[in-house]
N, C-alpha and C positions, 0 to 999 in steps of 0.2 A: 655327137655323143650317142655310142648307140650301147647299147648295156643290156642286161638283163637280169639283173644280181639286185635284189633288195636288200637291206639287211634287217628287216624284220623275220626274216629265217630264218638266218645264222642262231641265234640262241637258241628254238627251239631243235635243230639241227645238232649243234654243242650237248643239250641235255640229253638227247637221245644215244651219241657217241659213247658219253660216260654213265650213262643207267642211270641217269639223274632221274629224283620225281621231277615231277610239271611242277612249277610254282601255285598257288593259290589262285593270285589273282589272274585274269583272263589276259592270254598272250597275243600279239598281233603276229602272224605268217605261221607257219607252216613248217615240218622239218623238211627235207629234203637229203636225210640219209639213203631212204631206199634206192632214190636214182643215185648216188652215191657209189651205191653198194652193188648200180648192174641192174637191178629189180625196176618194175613200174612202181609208181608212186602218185599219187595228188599232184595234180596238174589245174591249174587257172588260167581262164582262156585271155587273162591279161596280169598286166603286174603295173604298180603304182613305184615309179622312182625319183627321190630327189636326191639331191646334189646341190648344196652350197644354196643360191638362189633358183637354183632349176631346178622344174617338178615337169614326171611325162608319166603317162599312160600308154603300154604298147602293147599293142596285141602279136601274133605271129607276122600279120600282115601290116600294122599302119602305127605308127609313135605319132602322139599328138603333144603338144609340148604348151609350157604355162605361156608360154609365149606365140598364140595363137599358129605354129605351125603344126602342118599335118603333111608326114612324111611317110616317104611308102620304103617300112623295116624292110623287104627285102633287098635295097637296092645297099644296104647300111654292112 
């Protein structure tokens, strides 16, 4: 499983598409129109993903997974 896609993003990504306001209450992730759109944008030097019963942590360089593995993302 090597991934990089949360979907904690997607919405705020979605609102900014269509000129939406922000909702009230406080959002989890980030848009990610700018790189989208070509542009630099907000970048984190890691991302939190689950999947069904899997949950990883991955940096550019190493995915560490809920299931005590630590694997090196570039080989993925």
């Amino acid at each position: 499983m090597c991934t990089s896609h949360t979907t904690p993003h997607f919405l705020p990504t979605f609102l900014d598409l269509a000129s939406a306001p922000k909702p009230v209450q406080r959002m989890l992730g980030q848009s990610f129109l700018p790189q989208l759109m070509g542009e630099d944008g907000p970048a984190k030097p890691w991302v939190h993903v689950e999947y069904r019963d899997d949950r990883l942590i991955r940096t550019k360089e190493w995915i560490y997974t809920n299931k005590d593995k630590l694997m090196n993302a570039k080989a993925c």
